[in-house]
N, C-alpha and C positions, 0 to 999 in steps of 0.2 A: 667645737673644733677639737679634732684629737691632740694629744701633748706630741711633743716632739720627741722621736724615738732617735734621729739625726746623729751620731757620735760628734760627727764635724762640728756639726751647728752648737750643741751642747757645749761643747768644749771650747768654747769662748768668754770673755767678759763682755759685759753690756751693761750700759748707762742706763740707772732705773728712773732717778731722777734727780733736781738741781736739789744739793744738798739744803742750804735756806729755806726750799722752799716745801719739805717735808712737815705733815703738820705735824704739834704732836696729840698724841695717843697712837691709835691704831687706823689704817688705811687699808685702802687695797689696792694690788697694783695685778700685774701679767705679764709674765713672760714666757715662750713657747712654749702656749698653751698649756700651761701651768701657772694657775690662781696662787697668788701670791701676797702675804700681808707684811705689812712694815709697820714697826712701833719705833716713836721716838720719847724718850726719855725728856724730862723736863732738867735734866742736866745736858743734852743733845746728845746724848746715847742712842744710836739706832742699829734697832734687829731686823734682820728680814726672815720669813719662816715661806716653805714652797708646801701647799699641800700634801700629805700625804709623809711626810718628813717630820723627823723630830727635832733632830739636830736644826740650827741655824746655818742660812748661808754664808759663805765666806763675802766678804766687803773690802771694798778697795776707796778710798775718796782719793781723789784726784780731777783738778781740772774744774771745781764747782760741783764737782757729781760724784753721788754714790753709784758705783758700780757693784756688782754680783755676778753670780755665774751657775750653774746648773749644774756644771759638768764638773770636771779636771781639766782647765786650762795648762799649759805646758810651763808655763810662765807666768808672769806681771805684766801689766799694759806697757805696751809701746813706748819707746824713748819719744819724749817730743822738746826736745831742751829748749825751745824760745818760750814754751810754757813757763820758764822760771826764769826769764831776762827781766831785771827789776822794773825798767821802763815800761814796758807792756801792761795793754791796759787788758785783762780777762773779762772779756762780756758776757755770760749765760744769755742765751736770748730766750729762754722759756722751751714750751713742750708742745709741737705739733703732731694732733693724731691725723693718721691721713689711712681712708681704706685701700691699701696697695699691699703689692707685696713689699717688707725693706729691702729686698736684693733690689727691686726696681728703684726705688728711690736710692738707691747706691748710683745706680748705674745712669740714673735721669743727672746727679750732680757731675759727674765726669763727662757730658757731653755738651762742648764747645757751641754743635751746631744749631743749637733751640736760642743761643742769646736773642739773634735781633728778634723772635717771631712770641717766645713769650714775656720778655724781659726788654720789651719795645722802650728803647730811648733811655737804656739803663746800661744795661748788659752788651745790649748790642742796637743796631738800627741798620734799616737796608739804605744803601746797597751793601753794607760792607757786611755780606752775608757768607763768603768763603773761609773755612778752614782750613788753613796753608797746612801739608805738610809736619807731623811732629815725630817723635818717637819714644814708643812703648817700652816698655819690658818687665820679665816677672824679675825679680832681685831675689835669686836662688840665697843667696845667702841670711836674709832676712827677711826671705817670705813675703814679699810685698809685692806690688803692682804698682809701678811706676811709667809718667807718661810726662815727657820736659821737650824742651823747646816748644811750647806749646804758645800760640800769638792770636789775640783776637781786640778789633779796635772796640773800643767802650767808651757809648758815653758819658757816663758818669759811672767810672771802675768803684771808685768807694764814696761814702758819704762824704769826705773830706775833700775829694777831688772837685776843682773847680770848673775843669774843660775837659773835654775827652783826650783821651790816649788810647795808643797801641798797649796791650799792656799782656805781660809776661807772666804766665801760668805752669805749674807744676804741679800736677796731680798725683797724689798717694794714695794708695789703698791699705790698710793695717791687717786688716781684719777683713770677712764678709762682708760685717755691718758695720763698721767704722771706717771712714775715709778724711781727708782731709785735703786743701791745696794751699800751696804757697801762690803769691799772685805779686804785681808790681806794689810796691806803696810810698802812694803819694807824699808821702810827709817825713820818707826819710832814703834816703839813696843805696844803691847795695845792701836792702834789709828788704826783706818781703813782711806783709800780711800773711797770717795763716789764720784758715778758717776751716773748721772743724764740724763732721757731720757727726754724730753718732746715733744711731739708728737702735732701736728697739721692737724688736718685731713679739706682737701680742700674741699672731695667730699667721699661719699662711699668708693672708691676704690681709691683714691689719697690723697697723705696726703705728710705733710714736716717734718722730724726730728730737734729738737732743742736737742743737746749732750752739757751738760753742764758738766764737773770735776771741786774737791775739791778735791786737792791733796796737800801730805806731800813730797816736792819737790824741793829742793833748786840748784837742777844740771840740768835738764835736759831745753834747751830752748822752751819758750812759741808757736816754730814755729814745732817742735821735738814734742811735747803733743798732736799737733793739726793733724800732718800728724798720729801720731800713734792712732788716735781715729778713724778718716776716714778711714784708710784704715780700722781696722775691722767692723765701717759699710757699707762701701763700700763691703765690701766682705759679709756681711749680705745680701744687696738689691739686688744681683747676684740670691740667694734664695729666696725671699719675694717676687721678681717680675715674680717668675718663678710657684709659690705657687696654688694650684687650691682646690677648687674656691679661689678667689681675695678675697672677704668678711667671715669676720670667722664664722665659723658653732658652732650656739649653742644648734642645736637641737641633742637630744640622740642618742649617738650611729652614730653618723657623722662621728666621725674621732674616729678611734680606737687610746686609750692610751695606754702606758706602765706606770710602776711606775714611771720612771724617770721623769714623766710628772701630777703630784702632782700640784702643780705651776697652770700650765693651767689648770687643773680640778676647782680647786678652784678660780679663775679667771673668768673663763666662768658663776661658780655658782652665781659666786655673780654679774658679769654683767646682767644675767637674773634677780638678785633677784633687780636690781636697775630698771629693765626693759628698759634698752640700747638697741636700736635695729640697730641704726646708726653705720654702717660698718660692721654691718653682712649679713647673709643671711636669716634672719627670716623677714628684709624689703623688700627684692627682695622673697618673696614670696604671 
């Protein structure tokens, strides 16, 4: 696959991987399409080196993860302050490779209306298969992609939860490949759950999931958080990988929306307006 010539794309940070679980010596990793090695130190000193480069990349840890960058990012990651509220329990859920594009796995996590059909008896169940009503918008000020008042019944919303609830979503976009949502949480009252995607794309159509939680949690064990995140992206990549075309389509009138699909409309507008073309179909054309 060719390397990413992208300005947009480049000029991001991305999650390479869960810092722990770096081995050491020497490794190899990828990020658009650019072969890349990481060395860890037996004191936990870790380099990363991009083909073709002599200098080392820049490194960020935060959140369990070493992040990198390709480019000239403009900035630092993203404020996420319940990241550091001491009660919070930080769960790494591990590293899913899925063949897709990650702009599509951005856009598979922001949509409401797949609960009851792949997430049966979880996420969602029919009948209660309507997407009331929510509202979008890009946050000019901070460059984000934002979508609240967002309501969908669940029956069983987190692993803690005992019975189903209505339950109360708020979806962020940071970045291309980073997103995240706040959601209801059962275990403690006006305080949301936040669950964090971070996306790694290898190539066009291949990419690795990094699923980060911040949860209000004091029962359920750290091995019990891990298996119930996988499995519903495991039951995600069932669809992504099935998904055609592979690369998301940002040209008009590609893919017919509904309203329920608000989210992606506004998603797609503003990857065009950054002019990202890495992992769509407007490259391969």
């Amino acid at each position: 696959m060719s390397q990413c010539s992208d300005k947009a794309a480049l000029d991001q940070w991305y999650a390479l991987e869960t810092e722990k679980e770096i081995p050491f010596g020497t490794s190899a990793n990828r990020l658009l399409g650019t072969n890349l090695t990481v060395t860890r130190d037996r004191d936990g000193t870790v380099l990363v080196k991009a083909d073709g480069r002599e200098e080392p990349l820049p490194l960020i840890k935060r959140f369990g993860l070493v992040w990198t960058t390709l480019g000239t990012p403009a900035g630092g990651l993203f404020d996420l302050p319940e990241a550091d509220e001491p009660d919070r329990r930080v769960v790494n859920c591990g590293t899913v490779a899925v063949r897709a594009s990650g702009l599509r796995i951005v856009e598979n996590f922001l949509d409401l209306a797949h609960f009851p059909f792949v997430h049966t008896d979880i996420l969602g169940a029919e009948p209660h298969t309507e997407v009331t009503q929510y509202n979008v918008e890009i946050r000019r000020d901070v460059d984000e992609v934002w979508a609240t008042n967002c309501q969908f019944f669940q029956p069983q919303a987190a692993l803690s939860a005992s019975e189903g609830i209505m339950t109360d979503y708020i979806y962020r976009v940071m970045t291309p490949f980073t997103t995240l949502l706040y959601k209801t949480c059962p275990n403690a009252a006006n305080r949301w759950d936040v669950i964090c995607l971070f996306v790694q794309p290898l190539d066009p159509d291949r990419c690795r999931a990094h699923p980060v939680m911040f949860l209000i949690d004091d029962v359920s064990t750290t091995t019990e958080l891990v298996h119930f995140q996988q499995l519903i992206f495991l039951q995600d990549r069932i669809i992504l990988e099935n998904q055609r075309p592979v690369l998301l389509p940002l040209e008009p009138r590609a893919e017919i929306p509904t309203r329920a699909d608000a989210t992606s409309i506004a998603y797609r507008r503003w990857l065009k307006e950054k002019g990202i073309t890495y992992g769509t179909t407007i490259m391969a054309a």
